[in-house]
N, C-alpha and C positions, 0 to 999 in steps of 0.2 A: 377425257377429251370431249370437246361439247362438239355440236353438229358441223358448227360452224367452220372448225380448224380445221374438217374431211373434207371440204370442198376446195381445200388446196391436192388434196391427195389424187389420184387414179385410181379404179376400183377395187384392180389387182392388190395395190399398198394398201387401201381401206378392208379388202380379204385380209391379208398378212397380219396386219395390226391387230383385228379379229382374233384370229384364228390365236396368236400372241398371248393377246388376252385370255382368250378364254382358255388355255392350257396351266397360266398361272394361276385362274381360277380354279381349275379343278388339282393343280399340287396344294391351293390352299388350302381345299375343302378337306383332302385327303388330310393334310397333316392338320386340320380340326383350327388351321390360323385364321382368326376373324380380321377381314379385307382393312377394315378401318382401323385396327389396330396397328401396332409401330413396336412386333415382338423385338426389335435387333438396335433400337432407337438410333435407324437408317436414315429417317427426316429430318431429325435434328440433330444428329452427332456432330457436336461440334459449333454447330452455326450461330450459335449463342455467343459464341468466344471470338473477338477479332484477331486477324494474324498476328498485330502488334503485340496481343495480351498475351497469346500462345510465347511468342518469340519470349514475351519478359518471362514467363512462366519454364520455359527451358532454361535460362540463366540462372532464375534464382530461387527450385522449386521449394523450398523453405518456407523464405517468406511468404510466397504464394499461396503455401499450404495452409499456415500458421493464420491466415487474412482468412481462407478460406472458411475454417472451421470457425473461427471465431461469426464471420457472418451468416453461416449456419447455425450456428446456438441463438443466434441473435432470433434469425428470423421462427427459427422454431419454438421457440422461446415468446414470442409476439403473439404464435397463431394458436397454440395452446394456453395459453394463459388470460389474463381476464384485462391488463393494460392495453389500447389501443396502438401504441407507441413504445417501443424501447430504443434508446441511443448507445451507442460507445464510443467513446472519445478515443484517437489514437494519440500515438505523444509524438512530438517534432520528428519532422523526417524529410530527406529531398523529396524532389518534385518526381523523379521516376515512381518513387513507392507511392508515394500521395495520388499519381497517377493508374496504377495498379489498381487501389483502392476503387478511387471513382468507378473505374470500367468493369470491377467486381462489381462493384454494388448496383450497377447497372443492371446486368445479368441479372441480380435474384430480384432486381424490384427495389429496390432500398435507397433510400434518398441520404445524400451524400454533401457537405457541403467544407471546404475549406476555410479555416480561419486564422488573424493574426498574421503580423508580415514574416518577408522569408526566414530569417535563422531560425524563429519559433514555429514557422507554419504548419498547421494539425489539420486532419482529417478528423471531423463528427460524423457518424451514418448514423441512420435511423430508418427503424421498420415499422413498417405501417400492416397492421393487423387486415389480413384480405388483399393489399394491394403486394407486399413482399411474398415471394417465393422461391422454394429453392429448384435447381435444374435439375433434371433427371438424370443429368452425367455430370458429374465437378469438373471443373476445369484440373486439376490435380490426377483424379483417372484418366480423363481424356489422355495427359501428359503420358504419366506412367505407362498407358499402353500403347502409344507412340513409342516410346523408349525400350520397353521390355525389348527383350534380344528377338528375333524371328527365326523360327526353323528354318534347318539347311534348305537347299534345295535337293531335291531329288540326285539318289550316285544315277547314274547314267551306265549301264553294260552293256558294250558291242558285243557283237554274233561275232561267231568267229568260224574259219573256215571248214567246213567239216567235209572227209575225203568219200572221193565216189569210188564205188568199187566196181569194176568193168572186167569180167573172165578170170577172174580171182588177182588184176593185176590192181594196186590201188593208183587213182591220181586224186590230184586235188582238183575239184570242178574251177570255172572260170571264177576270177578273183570280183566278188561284187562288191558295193558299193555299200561300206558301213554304217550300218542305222544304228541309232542310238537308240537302246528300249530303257525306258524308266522304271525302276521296279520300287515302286510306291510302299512296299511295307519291306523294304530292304534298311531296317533303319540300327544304327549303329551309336553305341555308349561311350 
C-alpha cells in the first residue's frame, strides 16, 4: 500500500492495517515463508484462464487435456532445444475447438493462427524460443481440483440435558437453548 492510499484512511484504520500487517509478517517469518514469494500460487491461480475457457474446459476436459499436453511438449520442447521455433499443425475442426486452441495458446505465450476456409479450417501454433511459456498451474489441474469431490462438513453434536441433583432428589435443570458443538476430528469411513 503506498503512502498515498493512507491519506483516505483515519489513524485508527492506518493502526489496524499496521498492526494486520505486521502480524502476517511475523507468521511469515516464523514459518520461514519468503514475503515475495507465492508458496500456494494464490496471485495467480487461475487468472491466466478466462471463464469462457474454464466453462469449455468443464464440458470437454479431454480435449482440453489432449491440447494441453501436446502445447506443453511443444513449448518445452522449443526452450530446451536449439530450434527458435517449433509449429504443429492441428487437423480440421469446428470453430468451438479452434477457439480452445487460440485462448490456450494464448496462455503459454504461443502464437496461433488459423488457416483455409470452413469445412477444412486448421489451427497452426507455434513457439517461439523465450517468448512461449508454460503456467505454473494447467488449466486441466486447475479443473480437476474444482471438481475433485470436497470433504463433508463437520457432524454437529448437541449437549444434551444433564440431571441436577438437589437433597438426593434428581430434576432436570431448566431446558436451554441447544448449541451446536463441531467435533472436528469426529470423522467417519
Amino acid at each position: 500500500m503506498s503512502p498515498h492510499n493512507l491519506l483516505h484512511y483515519s489513524l485508527s484504520q492506518c493502526i489496524t492495517m499496521l498492526n494486520v500487517y505486521l502480524f502476517h509478517r511475523r507468521v511469515a517469518d516464523a514459518l520461514n515463508i519468503n514475503p515475495a514469494s507465492d508458496p500456494f500460487h494464490t496471485r495467480n491461480l487461475g487468472s491466466k484462464y478466462s471463464d469462457s475457457l474454464k466453462e469449455d474446459a468443464r464440458k470437454d476436459l479431454k480435449f482440453v487435456t489432449e491440447v494441453e499436453e501436446e502445447i506443453k511438449a511443444l513449448v518445452e520442447g522449443v526452450n530446451k532445444g536449439k530450434q527458435q521455433k517449433k509449429s504443429r499443425c492441428y487437423p480440421p475442426m469446428n470453430r468451438e475447438h479452434r477457439r480452445i486452441i487460440h485462448e490456450l495458446a494464448e496462455v503459454y505465450g504461443v502464437e496461433s493462427v488459423s488457416y483455409d476456409s470452413e469445412p477444412k479450417r486448421n489451427v497452426v501454433i507455434t513457439a517461439v524460443k523465450g517468448k512461449s511459456v508454460c503456467p505454473s498451474v494447467s488449466l486441466t489441474i486447475l479443473i480437476e481440483r474444482e471438481m475433485s469431490s470436497r470433504p463433508p462438513p463437520p457432524i454437529a453434536h448437541y449437549r444434551q440435558q444433564i440431571p441436577k441433583i438437589d437433597n438426593g432428589t434428581i430434576a432436570l435443570q431448566k431446558p436451554f437453548k441447544e448449541e451446536a458443538i463441531i467435533d472436528y476430528f469426529d470423522v467417519q469411513d
